[in-house]
LUMTIBA-276122 format. One record per residue: residue in three letters; z, x, y of N, C-alpha, C in turn. Coordinates in Angstrom, 2 decimals. Each point is the difference from the previous one (the first is absolute). Last residue first. Example, Ala and Ser with C-alpha at 12.3 -4.5 7.8 and 13.67 -1.06 7.14 Angstrom:
LUMTIBA-276122
R residuo     npz     npx     npy    capz    capx    capy     cpz     cpx     cpy
R     SER    7.08   12.85   -2.25    0.06    0.82    1.19    0.73   -0.77    1.09
R     ALA   -0.07    0.29   -5.72    0.00   -0.89    1.19    0.00    0.90    1.20
***
This chain:
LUMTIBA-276122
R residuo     npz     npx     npy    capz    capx    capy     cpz     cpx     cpy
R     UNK  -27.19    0.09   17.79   -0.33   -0.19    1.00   -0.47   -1.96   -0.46
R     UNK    3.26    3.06   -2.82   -1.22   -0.07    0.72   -0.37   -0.95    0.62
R     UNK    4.75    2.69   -0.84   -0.93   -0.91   -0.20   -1.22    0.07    0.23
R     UNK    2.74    3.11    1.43    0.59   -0.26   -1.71   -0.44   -1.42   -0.62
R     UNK   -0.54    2.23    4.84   -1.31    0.39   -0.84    0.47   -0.23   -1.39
R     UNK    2.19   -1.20    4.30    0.44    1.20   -0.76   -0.53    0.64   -0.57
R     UNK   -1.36   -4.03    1.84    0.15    0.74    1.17    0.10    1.40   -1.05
R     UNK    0.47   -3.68   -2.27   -1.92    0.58    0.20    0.26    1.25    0.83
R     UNK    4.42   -2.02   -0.57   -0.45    0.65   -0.97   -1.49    0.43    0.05
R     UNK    1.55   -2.71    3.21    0.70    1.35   -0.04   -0.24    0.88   -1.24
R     UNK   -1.58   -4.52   -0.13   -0.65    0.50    1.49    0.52    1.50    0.24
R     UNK    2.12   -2.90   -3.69   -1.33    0.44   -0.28   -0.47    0.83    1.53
R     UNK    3.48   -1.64    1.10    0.70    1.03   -0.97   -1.56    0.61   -0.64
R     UNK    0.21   -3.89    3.07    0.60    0.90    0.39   -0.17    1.43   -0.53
R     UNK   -0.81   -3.90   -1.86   -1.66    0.17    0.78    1.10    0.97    0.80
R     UNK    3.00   -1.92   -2.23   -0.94    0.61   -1.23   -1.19    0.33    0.78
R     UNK    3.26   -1.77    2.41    0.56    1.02   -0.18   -1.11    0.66   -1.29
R     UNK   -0.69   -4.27    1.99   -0.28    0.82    0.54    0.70    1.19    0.08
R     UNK    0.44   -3.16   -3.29   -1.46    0.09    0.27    0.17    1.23    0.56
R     UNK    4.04   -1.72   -0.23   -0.60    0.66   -1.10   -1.31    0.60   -0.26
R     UNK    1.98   -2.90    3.22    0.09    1.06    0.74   -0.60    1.09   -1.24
R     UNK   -0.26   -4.54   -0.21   -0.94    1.02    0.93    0.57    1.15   -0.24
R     UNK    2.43   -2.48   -3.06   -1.34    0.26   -0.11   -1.05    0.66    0.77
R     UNK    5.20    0.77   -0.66   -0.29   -0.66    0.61   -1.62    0.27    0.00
R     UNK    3.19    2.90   -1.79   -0.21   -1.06   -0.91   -0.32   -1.36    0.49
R     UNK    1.16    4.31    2.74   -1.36    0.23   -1.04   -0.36   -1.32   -0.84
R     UNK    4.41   -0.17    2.66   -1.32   -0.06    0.82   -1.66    0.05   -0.78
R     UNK    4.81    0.63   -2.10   -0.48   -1.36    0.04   -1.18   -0.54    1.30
R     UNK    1.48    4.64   -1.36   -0.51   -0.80   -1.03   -0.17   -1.85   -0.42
R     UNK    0.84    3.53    3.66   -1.09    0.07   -0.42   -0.32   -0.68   -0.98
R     UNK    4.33   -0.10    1.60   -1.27   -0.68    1.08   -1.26    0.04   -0.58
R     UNK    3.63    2.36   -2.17    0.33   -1.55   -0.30   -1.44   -0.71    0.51
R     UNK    0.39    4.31    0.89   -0.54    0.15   -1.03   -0.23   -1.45   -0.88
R     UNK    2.25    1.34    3.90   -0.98    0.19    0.21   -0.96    0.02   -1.44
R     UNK    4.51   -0.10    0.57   -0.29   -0.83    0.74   -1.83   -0.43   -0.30
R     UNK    2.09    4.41   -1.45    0.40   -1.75   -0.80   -0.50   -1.15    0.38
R     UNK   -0.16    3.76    2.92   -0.94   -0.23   -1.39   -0.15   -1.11   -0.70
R     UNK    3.56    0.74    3.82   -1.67   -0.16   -0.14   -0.96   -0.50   -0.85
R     UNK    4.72    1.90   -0.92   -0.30   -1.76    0.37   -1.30   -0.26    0.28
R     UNK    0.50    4.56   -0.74    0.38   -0.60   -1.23   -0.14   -1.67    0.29
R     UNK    0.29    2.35    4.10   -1.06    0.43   -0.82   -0.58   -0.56   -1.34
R     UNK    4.36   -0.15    2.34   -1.23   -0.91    0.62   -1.07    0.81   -0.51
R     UNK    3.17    2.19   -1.65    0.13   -1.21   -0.50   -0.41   -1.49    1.17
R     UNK   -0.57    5.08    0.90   -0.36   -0.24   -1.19    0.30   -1.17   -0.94
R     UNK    1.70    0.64    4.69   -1.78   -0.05   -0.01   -0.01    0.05   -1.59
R     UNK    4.14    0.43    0.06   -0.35   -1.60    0.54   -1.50    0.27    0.37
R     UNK    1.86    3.81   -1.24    0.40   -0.84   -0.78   -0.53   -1.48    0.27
R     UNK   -2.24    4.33    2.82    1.62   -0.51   -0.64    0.08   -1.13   -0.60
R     UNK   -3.13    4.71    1.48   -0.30   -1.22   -0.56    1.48   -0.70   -0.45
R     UNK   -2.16    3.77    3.31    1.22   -0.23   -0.39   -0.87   -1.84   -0.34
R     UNK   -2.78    4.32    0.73    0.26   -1.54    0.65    1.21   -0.09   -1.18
R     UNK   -2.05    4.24   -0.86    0.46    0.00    1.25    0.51   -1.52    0.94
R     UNK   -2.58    0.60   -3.97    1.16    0.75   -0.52    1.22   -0.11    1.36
R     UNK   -4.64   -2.22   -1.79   -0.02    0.37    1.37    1.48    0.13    0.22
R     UNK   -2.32   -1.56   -3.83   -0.68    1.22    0.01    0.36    0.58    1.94
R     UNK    1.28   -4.08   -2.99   -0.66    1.43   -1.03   -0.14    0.98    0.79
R     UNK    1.16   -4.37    2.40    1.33    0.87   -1.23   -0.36    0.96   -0.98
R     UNK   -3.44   -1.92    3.30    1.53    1.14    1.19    0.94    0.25   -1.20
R     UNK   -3.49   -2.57   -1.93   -0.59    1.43    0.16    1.17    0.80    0.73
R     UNK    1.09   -4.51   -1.03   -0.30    1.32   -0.93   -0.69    0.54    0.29
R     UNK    0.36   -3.01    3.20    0.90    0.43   -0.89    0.12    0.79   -0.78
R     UNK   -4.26   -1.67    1.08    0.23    1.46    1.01    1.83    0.07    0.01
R     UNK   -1.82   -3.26   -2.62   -1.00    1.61   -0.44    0.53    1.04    1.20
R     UNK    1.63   -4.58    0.38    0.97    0.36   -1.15   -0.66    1.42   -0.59
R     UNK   -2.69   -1.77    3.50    1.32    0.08    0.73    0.93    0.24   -1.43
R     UNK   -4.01   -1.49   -1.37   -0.33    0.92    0.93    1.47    0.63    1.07
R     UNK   -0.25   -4.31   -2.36    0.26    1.14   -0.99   -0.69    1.68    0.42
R     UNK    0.18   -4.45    3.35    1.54    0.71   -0.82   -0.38    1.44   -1.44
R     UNK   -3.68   -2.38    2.19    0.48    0.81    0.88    1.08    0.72   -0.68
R     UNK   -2.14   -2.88   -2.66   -0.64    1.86    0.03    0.86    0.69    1.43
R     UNK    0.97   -4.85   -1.14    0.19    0.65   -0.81    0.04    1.89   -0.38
R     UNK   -1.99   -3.23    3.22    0.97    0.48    0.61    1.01    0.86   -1.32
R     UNK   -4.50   -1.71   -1.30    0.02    1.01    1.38    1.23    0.26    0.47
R     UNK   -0.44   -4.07   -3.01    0.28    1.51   -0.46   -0.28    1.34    0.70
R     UNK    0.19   -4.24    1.95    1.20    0.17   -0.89    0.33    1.24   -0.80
R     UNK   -3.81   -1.55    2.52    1.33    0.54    0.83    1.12    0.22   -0.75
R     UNK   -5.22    0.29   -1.78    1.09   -1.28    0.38    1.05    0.99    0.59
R     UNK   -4.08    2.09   -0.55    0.00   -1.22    1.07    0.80   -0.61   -0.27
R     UNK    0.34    5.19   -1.58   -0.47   -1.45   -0.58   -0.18   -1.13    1.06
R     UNK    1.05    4.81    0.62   -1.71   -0.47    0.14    0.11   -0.89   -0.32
R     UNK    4.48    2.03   -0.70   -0.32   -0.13    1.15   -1.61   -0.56    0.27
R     UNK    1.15    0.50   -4.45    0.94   -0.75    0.54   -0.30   -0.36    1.36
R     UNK   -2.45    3.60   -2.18   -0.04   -1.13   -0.95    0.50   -1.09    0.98
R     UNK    0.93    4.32    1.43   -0.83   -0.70    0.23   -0.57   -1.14   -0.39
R     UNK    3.35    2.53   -2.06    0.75   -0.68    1.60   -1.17   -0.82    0.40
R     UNK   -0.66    1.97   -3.91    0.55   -0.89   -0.05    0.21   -1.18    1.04
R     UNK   -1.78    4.62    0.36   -1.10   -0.92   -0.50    0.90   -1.38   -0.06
R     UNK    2.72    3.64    1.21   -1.13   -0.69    1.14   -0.82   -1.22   -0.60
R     UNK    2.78    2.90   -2.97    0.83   -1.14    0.87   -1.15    0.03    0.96
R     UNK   -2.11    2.46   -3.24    0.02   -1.29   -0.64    0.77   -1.19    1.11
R     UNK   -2.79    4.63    0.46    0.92   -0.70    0.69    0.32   -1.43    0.11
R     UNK   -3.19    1.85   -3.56    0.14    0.25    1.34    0.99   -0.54    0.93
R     UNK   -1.22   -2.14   -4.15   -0.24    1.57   -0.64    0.82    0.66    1.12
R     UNK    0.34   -5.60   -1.40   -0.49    1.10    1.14    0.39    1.39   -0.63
R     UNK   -1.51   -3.42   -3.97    1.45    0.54    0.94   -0.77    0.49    1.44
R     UNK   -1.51   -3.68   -4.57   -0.21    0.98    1.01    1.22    0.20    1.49
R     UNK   -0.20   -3.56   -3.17    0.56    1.13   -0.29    0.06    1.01    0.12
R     UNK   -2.80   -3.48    1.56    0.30   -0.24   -1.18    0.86    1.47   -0.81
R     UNK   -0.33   -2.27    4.77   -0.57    1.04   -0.40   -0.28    0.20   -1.69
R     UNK    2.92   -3.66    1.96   -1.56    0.47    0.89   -1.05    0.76   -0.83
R     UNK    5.29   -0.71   -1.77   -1.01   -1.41    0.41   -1.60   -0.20    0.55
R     UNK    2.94    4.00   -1.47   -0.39   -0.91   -1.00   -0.95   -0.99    0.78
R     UNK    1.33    3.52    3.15   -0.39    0.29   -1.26   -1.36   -1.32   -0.82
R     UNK    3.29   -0.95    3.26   -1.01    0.21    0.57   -1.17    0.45   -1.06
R     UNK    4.52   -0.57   -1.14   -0.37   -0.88    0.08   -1.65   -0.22    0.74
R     UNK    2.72    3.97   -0.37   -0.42   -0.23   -1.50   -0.51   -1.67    0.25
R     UNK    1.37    2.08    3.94   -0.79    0.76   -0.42   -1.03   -0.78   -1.25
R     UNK    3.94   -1.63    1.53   -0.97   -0.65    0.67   -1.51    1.14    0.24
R     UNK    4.45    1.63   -1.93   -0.35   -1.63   -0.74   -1.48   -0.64    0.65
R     UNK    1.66    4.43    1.57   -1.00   -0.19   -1.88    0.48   -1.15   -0.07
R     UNK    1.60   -0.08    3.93   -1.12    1.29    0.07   -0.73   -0.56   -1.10
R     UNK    4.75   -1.29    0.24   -1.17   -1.23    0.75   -1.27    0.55   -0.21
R     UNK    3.40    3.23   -1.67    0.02   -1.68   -0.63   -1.14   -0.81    0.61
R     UNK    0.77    4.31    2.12   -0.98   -0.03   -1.39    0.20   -1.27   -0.78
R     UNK    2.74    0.10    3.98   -1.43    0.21    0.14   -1.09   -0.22   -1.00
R     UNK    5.18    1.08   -0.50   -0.76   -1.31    0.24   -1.62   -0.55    0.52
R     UNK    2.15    4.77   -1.70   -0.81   -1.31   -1.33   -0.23   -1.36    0.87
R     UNK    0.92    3.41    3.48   -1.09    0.27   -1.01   -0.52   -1.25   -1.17
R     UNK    4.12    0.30    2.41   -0.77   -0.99    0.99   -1.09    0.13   -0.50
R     UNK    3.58    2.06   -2.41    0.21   -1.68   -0.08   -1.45   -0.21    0.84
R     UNK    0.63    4.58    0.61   -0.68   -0.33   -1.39    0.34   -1.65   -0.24
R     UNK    2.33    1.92    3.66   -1.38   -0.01   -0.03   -1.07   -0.40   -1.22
R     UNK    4.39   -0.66   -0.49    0.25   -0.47    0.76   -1.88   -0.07    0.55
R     UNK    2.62    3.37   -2.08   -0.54   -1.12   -1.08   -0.49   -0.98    0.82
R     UNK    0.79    3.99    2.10   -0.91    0.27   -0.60   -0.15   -1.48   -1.52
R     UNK    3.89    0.07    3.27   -1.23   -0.39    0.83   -1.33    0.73   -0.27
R     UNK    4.40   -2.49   -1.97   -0.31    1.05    0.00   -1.58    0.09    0.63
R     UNK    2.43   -3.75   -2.21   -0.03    0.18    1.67   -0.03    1.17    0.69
R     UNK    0.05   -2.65   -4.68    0.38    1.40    0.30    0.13    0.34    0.91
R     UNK   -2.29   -4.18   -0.83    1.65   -0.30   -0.30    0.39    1.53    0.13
R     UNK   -4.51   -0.36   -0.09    0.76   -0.79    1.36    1.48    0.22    0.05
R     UNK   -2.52    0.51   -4.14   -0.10    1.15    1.42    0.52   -0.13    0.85
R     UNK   -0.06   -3.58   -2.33    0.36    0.88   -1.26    0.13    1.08    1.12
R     UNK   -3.25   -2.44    0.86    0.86   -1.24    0.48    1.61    1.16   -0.63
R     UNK   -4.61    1.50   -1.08    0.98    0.18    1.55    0.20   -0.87    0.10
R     UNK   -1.05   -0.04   -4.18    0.05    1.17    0.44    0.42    0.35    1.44
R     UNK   -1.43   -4.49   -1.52    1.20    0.18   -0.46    0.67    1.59    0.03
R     UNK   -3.87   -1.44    1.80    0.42   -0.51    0.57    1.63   -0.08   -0.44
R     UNK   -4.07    1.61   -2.04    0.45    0.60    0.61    1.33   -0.16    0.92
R     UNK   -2.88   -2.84   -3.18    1.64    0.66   -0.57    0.51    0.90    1.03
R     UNK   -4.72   -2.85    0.72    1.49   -0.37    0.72    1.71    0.90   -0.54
R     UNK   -4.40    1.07   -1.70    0.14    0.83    0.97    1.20   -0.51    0.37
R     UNK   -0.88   -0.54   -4.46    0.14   -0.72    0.36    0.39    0.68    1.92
R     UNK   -1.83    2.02   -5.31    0.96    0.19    0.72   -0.51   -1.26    1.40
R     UNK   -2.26   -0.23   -5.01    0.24    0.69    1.38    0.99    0.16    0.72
R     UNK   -0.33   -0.49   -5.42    0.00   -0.84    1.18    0.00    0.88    1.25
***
């Protein structure tokens, strides 16, 4: 059986609770990667036929989301674009003091955000126009054809 991206969520929820401010960064990482590869792997399966982005897979995603014409899921891409540049200041920018409560608004985020997506995506337009989204990014990518 596959591993279930949402498990990340149990990895820094778990992190969180240490309040140590190298676990703490790594909590804001898996929360990210929970929403990331879920709506990665859903983009995946559902569109593409299992075909992956190769190339700066968090953009392609982001873009997916942000190009779609429903609002619902465009604002979707805003937020998960803002939980990418979260984790990027908790991977990789040593020097920003990351504290406990940004990493558990972070964790809420997601969560949050992951709830939205899934009862936004399961709404018929918008379903449409997240699949003429995602195909359109994928030609773009060249992992489809044209």
């Amino acid at each position: 059986m596959a591993m279930d991206p949402k498990d990340f969520f149990k990895t820094a929820a778990f992190l969180n609770e240490q309040k140590d401010e190298h676990y703490i960064r790594t909590s804001i990482s898996r929360s990210y990667y929970a929403v990331h590869l879920y709506i990665s792997h859903f983009i995946s399966n559902t569109f593409l036929g299992r075909k992956k982005f190769k190339n700066a897979p968090h953009m392609n995603v982001i873009h997916c989301l942000q190009r779609c014409d429903a609002k619902d899921i465009k604002s979707i891409g805003v937020m998960l674009l803002t939980l990418l540049q979260a984790r990027t200041d908790a991977d990789y920018k040593m020097s920003k003091t990351i504290t406990p409560n940004k990493s558990q608004d972070i964790y809420d985020d997601a969560n949050d955000l992951l709830s939205d997506f899934d009862s936004k995506v399961n709404i018929p337009a918008n379903m449409r126009k997240f699949s003429q989204s995602s195909v359109q990014q994928a030609k773009f990518e060249r992992i489809l054809e044209s």
